[in-house]
C-alpha positions as CSV (number, residue, x, y, z in Angstrom):
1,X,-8.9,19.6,22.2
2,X,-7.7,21.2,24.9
3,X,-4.1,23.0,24.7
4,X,-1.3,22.8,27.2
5,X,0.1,26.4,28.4
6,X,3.7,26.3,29.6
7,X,4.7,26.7,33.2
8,X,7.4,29.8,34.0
9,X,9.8,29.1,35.8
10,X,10.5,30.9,38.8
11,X,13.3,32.7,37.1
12,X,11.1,33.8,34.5
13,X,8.1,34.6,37.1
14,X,10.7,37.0,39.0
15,X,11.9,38.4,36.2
16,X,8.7,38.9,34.3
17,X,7.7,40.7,38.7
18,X,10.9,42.5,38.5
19,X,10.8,44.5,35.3
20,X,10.2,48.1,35.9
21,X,7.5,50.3,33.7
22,X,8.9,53.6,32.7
23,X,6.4,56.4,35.0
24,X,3.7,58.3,33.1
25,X,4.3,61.2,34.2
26,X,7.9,63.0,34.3
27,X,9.3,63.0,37.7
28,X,8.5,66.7,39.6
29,X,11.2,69.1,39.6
30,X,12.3,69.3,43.6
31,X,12.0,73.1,43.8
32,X,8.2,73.0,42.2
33,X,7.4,70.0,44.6
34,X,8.9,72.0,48.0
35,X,7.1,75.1,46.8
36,X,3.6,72.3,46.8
37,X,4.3,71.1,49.8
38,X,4.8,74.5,51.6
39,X,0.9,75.0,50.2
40,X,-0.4,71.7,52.2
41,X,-2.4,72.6,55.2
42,X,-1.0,71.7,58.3
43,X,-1.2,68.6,60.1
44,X,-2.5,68.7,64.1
45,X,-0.2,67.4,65.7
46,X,-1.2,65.7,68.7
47,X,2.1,67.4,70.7
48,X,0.5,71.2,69.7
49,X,-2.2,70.2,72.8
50,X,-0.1,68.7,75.3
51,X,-1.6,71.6,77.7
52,X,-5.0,71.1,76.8
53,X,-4.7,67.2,77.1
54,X,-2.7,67.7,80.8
55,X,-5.4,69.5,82.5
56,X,-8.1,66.9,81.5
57,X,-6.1,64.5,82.3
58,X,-4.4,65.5,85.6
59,X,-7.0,67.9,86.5
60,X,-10.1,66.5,85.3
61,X,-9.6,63.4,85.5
62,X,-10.5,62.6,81.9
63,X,-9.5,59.1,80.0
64,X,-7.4,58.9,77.1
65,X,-10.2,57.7,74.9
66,X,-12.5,60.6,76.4
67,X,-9.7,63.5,76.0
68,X,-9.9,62.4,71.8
69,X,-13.7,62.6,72.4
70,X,-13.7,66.2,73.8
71,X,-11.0,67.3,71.0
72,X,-12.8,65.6,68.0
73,X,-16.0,67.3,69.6
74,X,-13.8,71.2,68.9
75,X,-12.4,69.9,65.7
76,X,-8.9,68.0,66.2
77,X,-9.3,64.9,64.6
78,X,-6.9,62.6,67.0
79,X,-7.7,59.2,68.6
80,X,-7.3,57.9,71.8
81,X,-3.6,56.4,71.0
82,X,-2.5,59.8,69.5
83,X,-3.2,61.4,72.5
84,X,-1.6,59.0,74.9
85,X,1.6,58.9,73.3
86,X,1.5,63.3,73.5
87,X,0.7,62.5,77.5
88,X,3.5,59.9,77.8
89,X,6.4,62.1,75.6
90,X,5.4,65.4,78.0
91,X,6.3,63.4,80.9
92,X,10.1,64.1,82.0
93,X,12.9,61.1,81.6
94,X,12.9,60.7,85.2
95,X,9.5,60.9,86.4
96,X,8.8,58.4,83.5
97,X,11.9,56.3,84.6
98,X,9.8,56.1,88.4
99,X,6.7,55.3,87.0
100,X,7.8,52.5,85.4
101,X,9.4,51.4,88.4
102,X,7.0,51.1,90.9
103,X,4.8,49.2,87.8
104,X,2.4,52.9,87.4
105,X,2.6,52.7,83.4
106,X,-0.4,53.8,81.8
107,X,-2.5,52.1,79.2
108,X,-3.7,54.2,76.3
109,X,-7.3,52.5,76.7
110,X,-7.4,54.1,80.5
């Protein structure tokens, strides 16, 4: 014989969703935690290579997707995107103001 099971209600669902589990661990002192996060390596930052990225770009003539090529080739792990939007944010307000303008945006696939 088969046994019905009883249907929550949506109050009860949400409540049973909503009910918070004490954490397992005690929460890190903030002093301890800064001191760990001062011994994290460093992060590349895409805006550290604005030069580099630049002269392949202007001067070389390099695509976006080929600049994150050349870098990933020497060890700095960005993508095509991350290195457009380093391009893009080294490019004055009003030089960026006329490019978009006279329709010269550029796409981070190029």
């Amino acid at each position: 014989m088969k046994t019905k099971h009883a249907k929550k209600t949506k109050a009860e669902a949400s409540a049973t969703e909503t009910q918070s589990v004490a954490p397992a661990t005690p929460i890190p002192d903030p002093t301890a935690l800064a001191e760990a996060a001062k011994k994290e390596e460093r992060v590349f930052a895409a805006r550290d290579y604005v030069r580099v990225i630049e002269i392949l770009r202007g001067e070389k003539r390099f695509s976006f997707r080929k600049i994150a090529v050349w870098l990933n080739q020497r060890g700095i792990p960005l993508d095509n995107n991350d290195v457009y939007r380093a391009y893009m944010a080294s490019i004055p307000g009003e030089e960026k103001m006329a490019m978009k303008a006279t329709g010269l945006e550029i796409d981070p696939e190029d």
